[in-house]
TIRO-306920 format. One record per atom (N, C-alpha, C, O): residue number from 1; z, y, x; atom name. Coordinates in steps of 0.2 Angstrom, whole numbers. Each point is the difference from the previous one (the first is absolute). Last residue first. Layout:
N
{NUM, {Z, Y, X}, CA}
...
//
This chain:
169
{169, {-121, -29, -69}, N}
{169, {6, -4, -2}, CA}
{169, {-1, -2, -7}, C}
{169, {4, -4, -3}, O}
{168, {-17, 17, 26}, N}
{168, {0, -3, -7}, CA}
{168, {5, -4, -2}, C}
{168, {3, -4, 4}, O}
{167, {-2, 17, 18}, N}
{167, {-3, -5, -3}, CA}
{167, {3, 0, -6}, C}
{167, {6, 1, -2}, O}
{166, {3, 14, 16}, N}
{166, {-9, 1, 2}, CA}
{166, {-3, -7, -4}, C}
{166, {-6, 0, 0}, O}
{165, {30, 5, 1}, N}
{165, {-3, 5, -3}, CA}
{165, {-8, 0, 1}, C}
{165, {-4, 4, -2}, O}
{164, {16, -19, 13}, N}
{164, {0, -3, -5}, CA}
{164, {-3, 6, -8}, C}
{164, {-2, -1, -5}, O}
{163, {6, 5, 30}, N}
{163, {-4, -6, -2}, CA}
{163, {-1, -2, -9}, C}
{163, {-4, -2, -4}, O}
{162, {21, 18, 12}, N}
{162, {-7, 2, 0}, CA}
{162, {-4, -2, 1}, C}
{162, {-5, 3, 0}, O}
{161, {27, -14, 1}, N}
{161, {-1, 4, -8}, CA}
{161, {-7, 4, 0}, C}
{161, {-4, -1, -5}, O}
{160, {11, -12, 24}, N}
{160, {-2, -5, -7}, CA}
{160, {-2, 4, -6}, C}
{160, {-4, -1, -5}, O}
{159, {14, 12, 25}, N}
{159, {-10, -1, 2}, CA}
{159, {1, -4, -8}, C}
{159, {-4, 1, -5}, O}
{158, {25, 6, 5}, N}
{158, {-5, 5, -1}, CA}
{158, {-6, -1, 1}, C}
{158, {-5, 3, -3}, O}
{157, {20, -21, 7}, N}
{157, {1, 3, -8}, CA}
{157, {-5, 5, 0}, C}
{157, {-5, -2, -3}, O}
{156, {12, -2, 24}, N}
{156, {-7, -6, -3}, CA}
{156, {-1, -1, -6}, C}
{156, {-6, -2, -2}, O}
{155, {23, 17, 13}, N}
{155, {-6, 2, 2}, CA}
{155, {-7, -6, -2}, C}
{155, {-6, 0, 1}, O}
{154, {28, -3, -7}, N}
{154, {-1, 7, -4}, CA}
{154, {-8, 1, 3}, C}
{154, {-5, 2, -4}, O}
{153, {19, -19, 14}, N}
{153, {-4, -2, -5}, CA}
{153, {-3, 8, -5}, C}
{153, {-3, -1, -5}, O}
{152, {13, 4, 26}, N}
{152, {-9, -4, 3}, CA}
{152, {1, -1, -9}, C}
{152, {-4, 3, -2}, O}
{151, {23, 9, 2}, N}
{151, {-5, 3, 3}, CA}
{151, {-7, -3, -1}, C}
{151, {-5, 2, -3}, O}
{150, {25, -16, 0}, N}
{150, {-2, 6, -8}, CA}
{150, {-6, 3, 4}, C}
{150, {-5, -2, -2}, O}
{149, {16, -7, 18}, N}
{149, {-2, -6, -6}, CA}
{149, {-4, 3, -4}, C}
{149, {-6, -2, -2}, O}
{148, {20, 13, 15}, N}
{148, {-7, 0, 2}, CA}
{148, {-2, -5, 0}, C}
{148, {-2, -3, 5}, O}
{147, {21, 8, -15}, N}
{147, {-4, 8, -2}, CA}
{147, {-7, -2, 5}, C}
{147, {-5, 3, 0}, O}
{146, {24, -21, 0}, N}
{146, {-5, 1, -6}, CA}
{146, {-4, 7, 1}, C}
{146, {-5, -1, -2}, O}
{145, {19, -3, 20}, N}
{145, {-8, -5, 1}, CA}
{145, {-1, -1, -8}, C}
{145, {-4, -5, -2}, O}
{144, {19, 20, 3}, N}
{144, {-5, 3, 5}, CA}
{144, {-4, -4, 1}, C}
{144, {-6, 1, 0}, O}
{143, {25, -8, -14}, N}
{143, {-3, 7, -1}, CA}
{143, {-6, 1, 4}, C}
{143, {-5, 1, -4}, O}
{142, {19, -18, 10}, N}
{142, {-2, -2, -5}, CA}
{142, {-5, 5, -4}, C}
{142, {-5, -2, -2}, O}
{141, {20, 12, 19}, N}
{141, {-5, -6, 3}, CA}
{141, {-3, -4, -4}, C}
{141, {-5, -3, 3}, O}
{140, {23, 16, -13}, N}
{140, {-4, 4, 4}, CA}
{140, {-7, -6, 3}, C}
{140, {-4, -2, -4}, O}
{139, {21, -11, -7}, N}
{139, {-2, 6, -5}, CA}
{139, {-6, 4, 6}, C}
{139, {-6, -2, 0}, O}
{138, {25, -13, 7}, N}
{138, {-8, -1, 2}, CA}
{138, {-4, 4, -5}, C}
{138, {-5, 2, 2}, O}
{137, {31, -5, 4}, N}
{137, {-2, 9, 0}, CA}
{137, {-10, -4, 3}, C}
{137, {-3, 2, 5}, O}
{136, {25, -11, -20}, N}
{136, {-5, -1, 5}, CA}
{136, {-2, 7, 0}, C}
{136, {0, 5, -4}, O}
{135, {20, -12, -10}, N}
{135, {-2, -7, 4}, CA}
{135, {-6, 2, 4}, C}
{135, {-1, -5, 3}, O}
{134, {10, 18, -21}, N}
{134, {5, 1, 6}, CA}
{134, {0, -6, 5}, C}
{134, {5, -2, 3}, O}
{133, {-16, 7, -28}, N}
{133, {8, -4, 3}, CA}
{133, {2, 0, 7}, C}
{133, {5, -3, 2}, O}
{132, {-25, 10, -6}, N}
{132, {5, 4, -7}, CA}
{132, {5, -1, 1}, C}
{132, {5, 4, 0}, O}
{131, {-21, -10, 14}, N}
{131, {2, 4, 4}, CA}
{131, {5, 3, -7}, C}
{131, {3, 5, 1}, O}
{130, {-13, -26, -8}, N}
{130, {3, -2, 6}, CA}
{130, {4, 6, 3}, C}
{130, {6, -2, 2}, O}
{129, {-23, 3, -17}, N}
{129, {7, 0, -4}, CA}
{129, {7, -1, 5}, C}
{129, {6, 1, 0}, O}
{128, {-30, 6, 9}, N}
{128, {3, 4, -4}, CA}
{128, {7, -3, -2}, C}
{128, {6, 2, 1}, O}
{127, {-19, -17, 10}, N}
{127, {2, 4, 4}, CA}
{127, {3, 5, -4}, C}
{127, {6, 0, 1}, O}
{126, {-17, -14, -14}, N}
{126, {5, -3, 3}, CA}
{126, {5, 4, 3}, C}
{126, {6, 2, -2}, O}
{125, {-26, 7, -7}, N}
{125, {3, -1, -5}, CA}
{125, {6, -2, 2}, C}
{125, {6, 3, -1}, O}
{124, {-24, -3, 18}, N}
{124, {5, 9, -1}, CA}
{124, {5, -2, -5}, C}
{124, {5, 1, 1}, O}
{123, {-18, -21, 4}, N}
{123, {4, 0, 4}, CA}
{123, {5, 7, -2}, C}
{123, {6, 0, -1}, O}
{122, {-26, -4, -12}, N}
{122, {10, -6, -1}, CA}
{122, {0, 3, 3}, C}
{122, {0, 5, -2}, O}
{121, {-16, 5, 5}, N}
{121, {2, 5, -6}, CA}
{121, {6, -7, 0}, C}
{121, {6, 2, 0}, O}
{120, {-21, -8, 16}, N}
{120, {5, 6, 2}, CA}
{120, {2, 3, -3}, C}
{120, {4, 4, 2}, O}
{119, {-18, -22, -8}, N}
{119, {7, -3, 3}, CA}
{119, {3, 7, 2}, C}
{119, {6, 0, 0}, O}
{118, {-24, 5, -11}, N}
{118, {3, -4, -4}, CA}
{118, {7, -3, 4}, C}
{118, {6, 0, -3}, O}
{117, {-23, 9, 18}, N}
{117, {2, 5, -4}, CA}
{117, {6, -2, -7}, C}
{117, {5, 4, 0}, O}
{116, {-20, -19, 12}, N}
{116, {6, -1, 4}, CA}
{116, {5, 7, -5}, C}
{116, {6, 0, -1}, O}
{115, {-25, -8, -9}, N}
{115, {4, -3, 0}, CA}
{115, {6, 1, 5}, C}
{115, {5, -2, -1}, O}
{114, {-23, 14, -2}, N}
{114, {3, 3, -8}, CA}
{114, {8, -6, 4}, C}
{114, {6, 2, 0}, O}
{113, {-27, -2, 17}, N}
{113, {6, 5, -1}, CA}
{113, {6, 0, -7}, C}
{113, {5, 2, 1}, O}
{112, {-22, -18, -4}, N}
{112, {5, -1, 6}, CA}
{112, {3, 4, 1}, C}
{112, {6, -1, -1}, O}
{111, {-22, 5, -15}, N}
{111, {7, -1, -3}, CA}
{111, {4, -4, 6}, C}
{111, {6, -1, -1}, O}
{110, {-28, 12, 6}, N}
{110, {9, 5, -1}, CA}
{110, {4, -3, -2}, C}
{110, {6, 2, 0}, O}
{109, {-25, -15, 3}, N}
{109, {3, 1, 6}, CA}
{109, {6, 4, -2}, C}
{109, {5, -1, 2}, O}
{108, {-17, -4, -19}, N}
{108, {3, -6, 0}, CA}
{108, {3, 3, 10}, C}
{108, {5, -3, 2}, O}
{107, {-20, 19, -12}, N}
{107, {9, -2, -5}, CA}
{107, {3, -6, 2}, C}
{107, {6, 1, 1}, O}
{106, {-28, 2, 8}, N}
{106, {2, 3, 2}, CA}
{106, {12, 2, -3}, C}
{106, {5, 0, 2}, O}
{105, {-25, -13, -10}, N}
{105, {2, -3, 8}, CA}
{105, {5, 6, 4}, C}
{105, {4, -1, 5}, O}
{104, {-12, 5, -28}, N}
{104, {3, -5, -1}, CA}
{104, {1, -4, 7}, C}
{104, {5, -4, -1}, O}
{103, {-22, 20, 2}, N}
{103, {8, 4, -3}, CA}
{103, {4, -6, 0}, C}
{103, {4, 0, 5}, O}
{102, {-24, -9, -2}, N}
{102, {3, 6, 7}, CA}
{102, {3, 1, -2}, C}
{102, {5, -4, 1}, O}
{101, {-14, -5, -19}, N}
{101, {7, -7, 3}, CA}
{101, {-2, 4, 9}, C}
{101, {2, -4, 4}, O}
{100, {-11, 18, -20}, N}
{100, {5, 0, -3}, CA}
{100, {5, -9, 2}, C}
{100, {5, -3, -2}, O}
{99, {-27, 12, 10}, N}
{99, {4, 5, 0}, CA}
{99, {5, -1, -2}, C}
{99, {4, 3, 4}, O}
{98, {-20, -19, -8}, N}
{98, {2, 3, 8}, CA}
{98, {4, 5, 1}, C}
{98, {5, -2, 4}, O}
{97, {-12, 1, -27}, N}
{97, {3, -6, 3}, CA}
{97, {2, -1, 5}, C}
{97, {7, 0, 1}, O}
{96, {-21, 16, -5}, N}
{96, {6, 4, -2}, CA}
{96, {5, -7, 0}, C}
{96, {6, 0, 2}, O}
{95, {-29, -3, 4}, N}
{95, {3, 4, 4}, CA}
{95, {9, 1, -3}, C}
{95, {6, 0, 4}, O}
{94, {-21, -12, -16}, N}
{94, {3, -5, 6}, CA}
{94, {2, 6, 4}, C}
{94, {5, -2, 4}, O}
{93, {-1, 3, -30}, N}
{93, {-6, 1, 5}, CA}
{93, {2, -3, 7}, C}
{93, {5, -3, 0}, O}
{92, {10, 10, -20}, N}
{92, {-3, -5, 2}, CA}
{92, {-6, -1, 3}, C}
{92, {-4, -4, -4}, O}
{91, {8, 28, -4}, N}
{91, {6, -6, 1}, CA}
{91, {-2, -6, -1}, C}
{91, {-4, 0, -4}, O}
{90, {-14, 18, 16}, N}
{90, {4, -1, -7}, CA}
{90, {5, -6, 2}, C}
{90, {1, -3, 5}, O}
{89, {-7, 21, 13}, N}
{89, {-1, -5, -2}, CA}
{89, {2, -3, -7}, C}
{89, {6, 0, -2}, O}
{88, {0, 23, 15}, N}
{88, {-6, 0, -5}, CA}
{88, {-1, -9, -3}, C}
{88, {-2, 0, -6}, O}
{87, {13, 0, 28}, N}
{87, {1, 6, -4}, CA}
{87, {-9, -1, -5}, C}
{87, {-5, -2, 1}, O}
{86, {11, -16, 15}, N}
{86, {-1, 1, -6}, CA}
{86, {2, 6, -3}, C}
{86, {0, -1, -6}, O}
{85, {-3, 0, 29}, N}
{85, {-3, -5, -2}, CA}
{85, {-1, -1, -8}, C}
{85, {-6, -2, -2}, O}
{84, {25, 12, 13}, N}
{84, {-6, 4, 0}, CA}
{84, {-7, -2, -3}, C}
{84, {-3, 4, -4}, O}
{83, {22, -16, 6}, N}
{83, {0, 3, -4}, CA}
{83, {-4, 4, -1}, C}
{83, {-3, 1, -6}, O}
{82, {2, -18, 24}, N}
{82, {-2, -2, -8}, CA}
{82, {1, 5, -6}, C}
{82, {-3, -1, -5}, O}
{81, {8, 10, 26}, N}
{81, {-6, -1, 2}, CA}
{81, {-2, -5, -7}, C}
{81, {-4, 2, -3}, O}
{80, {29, 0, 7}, N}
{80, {-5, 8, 1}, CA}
{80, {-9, -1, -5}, C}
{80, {-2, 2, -6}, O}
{79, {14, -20, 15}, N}
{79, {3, 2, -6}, CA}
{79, {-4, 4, -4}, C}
{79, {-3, 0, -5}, O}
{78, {2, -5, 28}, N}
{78, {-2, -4, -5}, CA}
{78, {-1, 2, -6}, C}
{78, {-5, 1, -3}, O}
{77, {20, 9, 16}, N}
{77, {-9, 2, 4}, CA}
{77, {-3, -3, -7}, C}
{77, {-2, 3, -5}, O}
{76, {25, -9, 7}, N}
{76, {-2, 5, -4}, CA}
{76, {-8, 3, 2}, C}
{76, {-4, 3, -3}, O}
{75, {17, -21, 14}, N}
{75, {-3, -1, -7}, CA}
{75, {-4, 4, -3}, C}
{75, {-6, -1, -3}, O}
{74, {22, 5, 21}, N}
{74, {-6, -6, 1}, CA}
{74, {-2, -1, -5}, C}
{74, {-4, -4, 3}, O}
{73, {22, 17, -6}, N}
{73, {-3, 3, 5}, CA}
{73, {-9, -4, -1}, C}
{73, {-5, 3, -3}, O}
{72, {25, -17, -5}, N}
{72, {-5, 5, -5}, CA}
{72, {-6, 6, 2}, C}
{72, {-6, 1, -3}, O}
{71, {21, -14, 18}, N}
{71, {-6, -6, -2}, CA}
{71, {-4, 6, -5}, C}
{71, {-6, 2, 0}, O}
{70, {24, 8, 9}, N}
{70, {-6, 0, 5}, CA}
{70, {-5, -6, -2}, C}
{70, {-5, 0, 2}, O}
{69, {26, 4, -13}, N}
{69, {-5, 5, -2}, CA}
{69, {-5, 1, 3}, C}
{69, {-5, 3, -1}, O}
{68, {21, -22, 5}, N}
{68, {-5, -1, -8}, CA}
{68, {-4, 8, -1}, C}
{68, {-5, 0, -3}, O}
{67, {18, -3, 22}, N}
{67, {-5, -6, 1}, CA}
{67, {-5, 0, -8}, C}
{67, {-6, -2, -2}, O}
{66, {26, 15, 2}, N}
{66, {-4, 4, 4}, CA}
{66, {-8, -4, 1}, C}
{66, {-6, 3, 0}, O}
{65, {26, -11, -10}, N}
{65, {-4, 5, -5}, CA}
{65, {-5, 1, 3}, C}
{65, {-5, 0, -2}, O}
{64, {19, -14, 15}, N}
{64, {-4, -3, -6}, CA}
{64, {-4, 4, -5}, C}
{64, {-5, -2, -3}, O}
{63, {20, 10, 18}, N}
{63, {-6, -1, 5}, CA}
{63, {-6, -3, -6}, C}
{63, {-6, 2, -2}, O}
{62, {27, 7, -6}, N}
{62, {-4, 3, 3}, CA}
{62, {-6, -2, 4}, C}
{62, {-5, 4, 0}, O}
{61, {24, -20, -5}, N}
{61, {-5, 3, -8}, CA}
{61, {-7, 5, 2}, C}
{61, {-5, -2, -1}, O}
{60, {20, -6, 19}, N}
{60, {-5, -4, -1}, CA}
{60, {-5, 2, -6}, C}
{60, {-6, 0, -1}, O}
{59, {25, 11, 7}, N}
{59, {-8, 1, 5}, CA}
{59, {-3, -2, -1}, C}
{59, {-5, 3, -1}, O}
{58, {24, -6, -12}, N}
{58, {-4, 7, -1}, CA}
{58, {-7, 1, 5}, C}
{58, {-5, 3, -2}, O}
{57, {21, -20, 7}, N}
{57, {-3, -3, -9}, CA}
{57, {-2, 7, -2}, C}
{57, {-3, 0, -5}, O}
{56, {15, 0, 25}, N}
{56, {-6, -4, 3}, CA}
{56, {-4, -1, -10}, C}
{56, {-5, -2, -1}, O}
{55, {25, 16, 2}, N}
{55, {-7, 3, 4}, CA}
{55, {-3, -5, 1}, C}
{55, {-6, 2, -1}, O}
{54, {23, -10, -9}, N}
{54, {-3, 3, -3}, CA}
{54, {-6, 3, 4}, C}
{54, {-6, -1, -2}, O}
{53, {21, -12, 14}, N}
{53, {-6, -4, -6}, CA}
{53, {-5, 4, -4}, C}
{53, {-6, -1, 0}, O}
{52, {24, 12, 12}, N}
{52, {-7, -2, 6}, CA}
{52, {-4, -4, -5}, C}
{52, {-6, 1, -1}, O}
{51, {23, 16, -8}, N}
{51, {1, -5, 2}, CA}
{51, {-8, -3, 2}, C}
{51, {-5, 2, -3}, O}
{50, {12, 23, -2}, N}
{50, {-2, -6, -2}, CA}
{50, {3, -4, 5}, C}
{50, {2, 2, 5}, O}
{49, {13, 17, -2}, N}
{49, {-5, -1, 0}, CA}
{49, {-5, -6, -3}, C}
{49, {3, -5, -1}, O}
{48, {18, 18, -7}, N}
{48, {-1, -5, 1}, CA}
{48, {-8, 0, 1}, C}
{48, {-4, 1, -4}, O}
{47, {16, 23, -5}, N}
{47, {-2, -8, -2}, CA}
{47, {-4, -5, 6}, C}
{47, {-6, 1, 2}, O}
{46, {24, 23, -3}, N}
{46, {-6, -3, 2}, CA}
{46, {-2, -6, -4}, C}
{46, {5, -2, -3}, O}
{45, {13, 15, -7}, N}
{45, {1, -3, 7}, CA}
{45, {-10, -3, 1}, C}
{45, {-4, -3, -4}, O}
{44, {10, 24, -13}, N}
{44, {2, -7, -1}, CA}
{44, {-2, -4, 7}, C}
{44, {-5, 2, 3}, O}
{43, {17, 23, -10}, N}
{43, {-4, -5, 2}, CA}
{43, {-1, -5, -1}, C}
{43, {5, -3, -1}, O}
{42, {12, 16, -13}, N}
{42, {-1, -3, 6}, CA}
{42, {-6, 0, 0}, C}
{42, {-2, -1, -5}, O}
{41, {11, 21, -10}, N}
{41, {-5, -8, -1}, CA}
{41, {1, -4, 7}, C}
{41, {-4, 3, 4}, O}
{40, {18, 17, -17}, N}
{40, {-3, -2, 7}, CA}
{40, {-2, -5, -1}, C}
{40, {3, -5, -1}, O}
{39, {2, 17, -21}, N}
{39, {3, -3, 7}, CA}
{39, {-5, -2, 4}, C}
{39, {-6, -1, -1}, O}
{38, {1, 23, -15}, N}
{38, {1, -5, 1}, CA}
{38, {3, -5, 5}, C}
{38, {-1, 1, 6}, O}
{37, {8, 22, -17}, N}
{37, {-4, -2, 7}, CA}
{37, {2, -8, -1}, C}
{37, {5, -3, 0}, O}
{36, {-4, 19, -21}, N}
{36, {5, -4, 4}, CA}
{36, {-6, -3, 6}, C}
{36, {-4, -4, -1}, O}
{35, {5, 28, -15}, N}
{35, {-5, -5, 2}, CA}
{35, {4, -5, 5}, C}
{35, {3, 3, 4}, O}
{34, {8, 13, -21}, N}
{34, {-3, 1, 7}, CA}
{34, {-2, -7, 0}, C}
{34, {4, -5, -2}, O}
{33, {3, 21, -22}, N}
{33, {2, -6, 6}, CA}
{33, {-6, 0, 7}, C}
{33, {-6, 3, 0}, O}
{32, {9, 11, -22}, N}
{32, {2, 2, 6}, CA}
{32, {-1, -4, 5}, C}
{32, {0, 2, 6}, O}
{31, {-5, -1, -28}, N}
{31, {-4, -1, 4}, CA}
{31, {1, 3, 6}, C}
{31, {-5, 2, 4}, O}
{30, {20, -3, -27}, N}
{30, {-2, -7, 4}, CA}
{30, {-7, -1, 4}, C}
{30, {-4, -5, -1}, O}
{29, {9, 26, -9}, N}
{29, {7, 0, 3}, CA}
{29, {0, -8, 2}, C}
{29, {3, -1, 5}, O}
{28, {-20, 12, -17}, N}
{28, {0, 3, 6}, CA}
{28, {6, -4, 3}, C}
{28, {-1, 0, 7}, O}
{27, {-2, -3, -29}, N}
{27, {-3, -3, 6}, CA}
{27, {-2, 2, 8}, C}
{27, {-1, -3, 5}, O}
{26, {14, 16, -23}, N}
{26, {3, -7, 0}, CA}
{26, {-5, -7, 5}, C}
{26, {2, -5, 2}, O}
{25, {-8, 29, -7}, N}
{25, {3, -1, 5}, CA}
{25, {2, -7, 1}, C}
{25, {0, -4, 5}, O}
{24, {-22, 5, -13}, N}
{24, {5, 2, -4}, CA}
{24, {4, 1, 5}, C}
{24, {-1, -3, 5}, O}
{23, {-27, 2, -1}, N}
{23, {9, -3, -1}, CA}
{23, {4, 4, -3}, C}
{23, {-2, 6, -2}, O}
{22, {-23, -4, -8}, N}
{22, {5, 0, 5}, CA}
{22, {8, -1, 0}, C}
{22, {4, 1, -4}, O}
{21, {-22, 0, -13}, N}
{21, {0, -7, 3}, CA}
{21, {3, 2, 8}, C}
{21, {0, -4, 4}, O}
{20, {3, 15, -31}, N}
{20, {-2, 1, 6}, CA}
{20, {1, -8, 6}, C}
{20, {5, -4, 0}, O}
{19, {-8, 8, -29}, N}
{19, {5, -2, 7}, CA}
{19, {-2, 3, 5}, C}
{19, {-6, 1, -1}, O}
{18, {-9, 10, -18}, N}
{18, {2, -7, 3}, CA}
{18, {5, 1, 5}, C}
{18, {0, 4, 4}, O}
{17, {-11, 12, -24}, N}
{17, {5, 0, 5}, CA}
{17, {0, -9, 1}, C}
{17, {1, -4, -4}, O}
{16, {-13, 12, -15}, N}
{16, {-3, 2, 5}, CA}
{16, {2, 0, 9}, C}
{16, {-3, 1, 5}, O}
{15, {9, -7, -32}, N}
{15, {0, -4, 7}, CA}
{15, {-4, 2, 5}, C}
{15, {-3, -4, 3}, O}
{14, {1, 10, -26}, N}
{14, {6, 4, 3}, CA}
{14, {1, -3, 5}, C}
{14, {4, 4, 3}, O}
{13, {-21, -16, -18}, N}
{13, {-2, 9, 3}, CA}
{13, {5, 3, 5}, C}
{13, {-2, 2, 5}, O}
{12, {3, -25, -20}, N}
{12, {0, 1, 9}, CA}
{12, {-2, 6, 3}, C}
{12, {-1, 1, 6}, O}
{11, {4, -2, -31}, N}
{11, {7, -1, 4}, CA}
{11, {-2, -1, 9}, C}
{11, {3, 3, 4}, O}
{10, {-21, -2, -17}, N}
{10, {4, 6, -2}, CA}
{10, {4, 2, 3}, C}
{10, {1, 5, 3}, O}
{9, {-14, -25, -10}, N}
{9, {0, 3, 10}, CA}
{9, {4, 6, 1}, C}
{9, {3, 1, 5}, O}
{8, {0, -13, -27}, N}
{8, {1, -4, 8}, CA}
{8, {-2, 3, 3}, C}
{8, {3, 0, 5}, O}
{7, {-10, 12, -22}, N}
{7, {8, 0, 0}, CA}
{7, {3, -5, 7}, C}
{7, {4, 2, 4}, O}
{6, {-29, -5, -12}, N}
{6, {3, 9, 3}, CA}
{6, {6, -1, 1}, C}
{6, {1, 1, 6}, O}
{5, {-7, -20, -15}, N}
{5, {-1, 0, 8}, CA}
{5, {0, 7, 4}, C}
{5, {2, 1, 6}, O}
{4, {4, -6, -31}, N}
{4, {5, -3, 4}, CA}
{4, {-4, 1, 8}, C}
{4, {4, 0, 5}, O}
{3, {-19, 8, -19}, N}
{3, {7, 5, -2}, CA}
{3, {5, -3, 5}, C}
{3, {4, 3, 4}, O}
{2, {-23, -17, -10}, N}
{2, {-3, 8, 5}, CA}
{2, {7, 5, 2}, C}
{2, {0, 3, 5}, O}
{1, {2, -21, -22}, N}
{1, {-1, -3, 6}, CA}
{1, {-1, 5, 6}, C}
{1, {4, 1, 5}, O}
//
């Protein structure tokens, strides 16, 4: 057995010399080609101001959020003040209970803003397939009163998230 694995490597002794991994001429000779300048892409034509219904159903949404982050605004002192209230307090206690329907008053305010916010993700969904097909140019303006949609609920997401890091759970 000893004898047949000497004699098997034996033979790969003399393979010292490997292929070379540079071109060959014969490759050399199909990398002449020149890079073909892409076609001219037209512009695409402006898109189509919204439509007046729309901007009035974007205010509206806007206003609705905004009404909803100024109530949360209003709340949050409260809030604040029961959380503080029960930092350290055990789980079911009556501070920490206080605590936890202020938070809970305070969620059910953001889910006002959630809600108008929910109608601006239909509307972009709409507005997108709509400017795919070449039927509206409301995409942008659907855009801008979600990104400050998104803004106030982001900013009530963040006090709820460090509220809630101060209470027991």
């Amino acid at each position: 057995m000893l004898t047949l694995a000497v004699l098997t490597l034996s033979g790969c002794a003399g393979m010292d010399k490997y292929p070379s991994l540079a071109r060959r001429p014969a490759e050399r000779a199909y990398g002449q080609a020149q890079p073909v300048a892409p076609d001219a892409v037209p512009s695409a034509a402006p898109l189509p101001p919204p439509d007046a219904d729309l901007v009035t159903k974007l205010a509206g949404l806007q206003a609705a959020a905004q009404s909803a982050h100024q109530r949360f605004g209003a709340h949050l002192p409260a809030a604040t003040r029961a959380v503080s209230a029960a930092a350290g307090a055990a789980v079911g206690s009556e501070n920490w209970s206080v605590a936890q329907v202020a938070l809970a008053d305070l969620e059910s305010t953001r889910s006002d803003a959630m809600v108008a916010l929910a109608d601006l993700d239909s509307l972009l969904i709409t507005s997108a397939a709509a400017e795919a097909d070449g039927k509206g140019g409301d995409r942008p303006a659907v855009e801008t009163a979600r990104s400050a949609v998104t803004a106030l609920v982001s900013r009530e997401d963040e006090a709820l998230a460090a509220l809630r890091g101060r209470v027991k759970s």
